[in-house]
Structures are given as structure tokens and as C-alpha cells.
N, C-alpha and C positions, 0 to 999 in steps of 0.2 A: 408589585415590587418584591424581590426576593427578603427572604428575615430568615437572619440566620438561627433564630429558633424554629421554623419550622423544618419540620422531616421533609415535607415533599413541598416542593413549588412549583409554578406558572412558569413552563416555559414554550420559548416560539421555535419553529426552524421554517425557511423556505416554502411556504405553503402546508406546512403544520401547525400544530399546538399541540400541544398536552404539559403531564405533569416527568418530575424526576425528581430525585433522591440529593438533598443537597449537603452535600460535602462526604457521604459519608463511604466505607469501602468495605462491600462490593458495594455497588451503588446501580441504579435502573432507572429505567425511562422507559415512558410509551407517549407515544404521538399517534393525534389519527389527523391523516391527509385527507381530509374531504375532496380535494379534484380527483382523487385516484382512489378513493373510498378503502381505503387500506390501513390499517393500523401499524407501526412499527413498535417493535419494542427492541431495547436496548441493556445493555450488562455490561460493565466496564468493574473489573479487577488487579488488586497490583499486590506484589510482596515486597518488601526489603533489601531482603538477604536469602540465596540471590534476587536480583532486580528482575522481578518478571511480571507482566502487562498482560492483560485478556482483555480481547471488547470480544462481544457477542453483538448480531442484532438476526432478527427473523420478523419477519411480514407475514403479513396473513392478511386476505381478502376481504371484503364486504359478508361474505358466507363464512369467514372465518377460518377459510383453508389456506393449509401453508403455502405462499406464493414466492418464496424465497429466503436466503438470508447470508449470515459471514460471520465468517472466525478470524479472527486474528491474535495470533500469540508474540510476545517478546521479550527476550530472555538475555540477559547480560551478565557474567562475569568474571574480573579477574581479566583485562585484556581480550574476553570471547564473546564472540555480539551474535545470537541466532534470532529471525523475522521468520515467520512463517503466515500465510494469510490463504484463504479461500475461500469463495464464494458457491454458494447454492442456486440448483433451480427447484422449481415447484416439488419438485420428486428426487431434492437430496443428492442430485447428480451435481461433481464440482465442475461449476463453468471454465473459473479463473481458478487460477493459483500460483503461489510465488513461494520458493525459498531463498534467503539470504543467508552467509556465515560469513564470520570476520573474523579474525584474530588482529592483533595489535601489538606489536614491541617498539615500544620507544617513538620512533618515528617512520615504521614501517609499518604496513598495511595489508594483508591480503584477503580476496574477499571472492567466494563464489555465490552465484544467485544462477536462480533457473526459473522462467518465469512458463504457464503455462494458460494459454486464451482458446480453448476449444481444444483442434489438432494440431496446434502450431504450438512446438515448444521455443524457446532461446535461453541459452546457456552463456553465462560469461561470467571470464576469469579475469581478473583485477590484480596489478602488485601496486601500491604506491610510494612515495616515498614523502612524507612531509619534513624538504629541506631547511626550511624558515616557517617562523607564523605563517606567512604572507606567501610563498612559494611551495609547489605540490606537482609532484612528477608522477605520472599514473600508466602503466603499458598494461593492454587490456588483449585479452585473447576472446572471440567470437564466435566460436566453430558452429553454429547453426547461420548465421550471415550468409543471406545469398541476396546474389543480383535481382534488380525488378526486369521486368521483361522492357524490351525497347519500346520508349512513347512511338503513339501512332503521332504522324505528320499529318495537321491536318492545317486549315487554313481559316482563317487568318491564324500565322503558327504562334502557337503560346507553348515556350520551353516548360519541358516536364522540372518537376522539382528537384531538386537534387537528394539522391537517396545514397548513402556511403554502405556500401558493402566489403568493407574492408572486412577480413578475417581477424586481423591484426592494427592495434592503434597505440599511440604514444601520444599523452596529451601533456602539455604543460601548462597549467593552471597557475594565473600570480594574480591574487587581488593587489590591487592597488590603494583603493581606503580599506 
């Protein structure tokens, strides 16, 4: 059971165990997943003023070689919101990666993000407009968006999924509770 006098406790995740650092900043963790014979450690940082968040984590194998890992930063202020995140292979090459930026007045919104998964990049431009709590008008630009290629016909026919390649979108968002 966790006690908040101690520095480091028992924790579980998914097919882990190990110990972390409780409550305190920066703060750490290591897990070792015995199905996958892999150690994980973890870093998690944050400031005040401005508001800005770090997680780290990197893996390392049964032999103890780096077998991966991820960054992620996040940095807020003053109406200005920057995400930034990346993942590692074995040899430090970034697999994934994503940038977010936001600004914010009142009840407008604009936000560029560019997301990157191997060679395939996607970029997309955001304006929103939050009319009411409840009501949010969003026109989004997409210019990497392209078409999938035409399902094969085959039989017994089972319709392809529907994939929107729009370049350009207008959504109108209204929760209702």
C-alpha cells in the first residue's frame, strides 16, 4: 500500500512492476516487464511559471541495451499552448513525432500541428470559434490529405470503410450535456 512517508513505493502497470518516486518533482520510475524481459524507466518534470511538463521514458533490454524510448514536452503561456513529442528506435532514430501550437484570444482559437509516423507526414491548420459553453465551430485546412486508392470488388462484397479526404472541413461541435 502506498504511505506517504515513504520516498519510493510499489507500483504495478499492465504486465509490470516496479518501484517510483511518490509525490515528488522531478520524479522517476522503473518497471521491469518480465513477458518482454525489458526494464522501463520513466522521468516526469513540470515548472510553474511558465507551465511546462517533461516525461521521459527509455527501455533497455534483457542485455541492457537501449531498445527505445520518448520525449515529450509541454509548454503553456499567456493564451500560447506548444506539444511537442517523439519517439526513439534502438539506434536513436525518431520513429514518430508530433508538433502542436495554439494560441488563444477570448474565444478564438488557432492551432497548427504536424504529425510525423516514418515517411508519411500530416499537417493541419485549425481556426475555431467557441460561440457558447456548449457550441464550437472549427474550419480545418489539410493539405497532405489524399484519397485511398479504390477498394478491390471482391465477393461476397463487403463496402470499404469510409475514408474522408477532404482537404478542407467545417465541423460544428454542440455538446448537449
Amino acid at each position: 500500500m502506498p504511505n506517504a512517508d515513504n520516498l519510493m513505493v510499489w507500483d504495478a502497470k499492465p504486465g509490470s512492476i516496479g518501484l517510483k518516486m511518490n509525490g515528488a518533482n522531478p520524479n522517476a520510475s522503473v518497471y521491469f516487464n518480465a513477458l518482454k524481459k525489458e526494464l522501463n524507466f520513466h522521468i516526469n518534470a513540470s515548472w510553474a511559471d511558465p507551465d511546462i511538463k517533461a516525461h521521459t521514458s527509455l527501455t533497455v533490454d534483457k542485455d541492457l541495451k537501449f531498445a527505445g524510448g520518448s520525449l515529450d514536452v509541454e509548454a503553456a503561456v499567456k493564451g500560447f499552448k506548444a506539444i511537442a513529442s517523439t519517439d526513439f528506435d534502438n539506434k536513436l532514430r525518431a520513429t514518430n513525432s508530433s508538433l502542436q501550437l495554439a494560441a488563444t484570444h477570448r474565444s478564438l482559437t488557432a492551432t497548427g500541428s504536424m504529425k510525423t509516423a516514418g515517411k508519411e507526414t500530416t499537417r493541419q491548420l485549425d481556426l475555431s470559434y467557441q460561440a457558447t459553453k456548449r457550441v464550437k465551430i472549427t474550419a480545418s485546412w489539410l493539405p497532405d490529405n489524399k484519397p485511398q486508392p479504390a477498394p478491390k470488388v471482391e465477393f461476397p462484397f463487403k463496402p470499404a470503410s469510409f475514408h474522408d479526404a477532404s482537404k478542407f472541413r467545417i465541423e460544428l461541435k454542440i455538446d448537449l450535456w
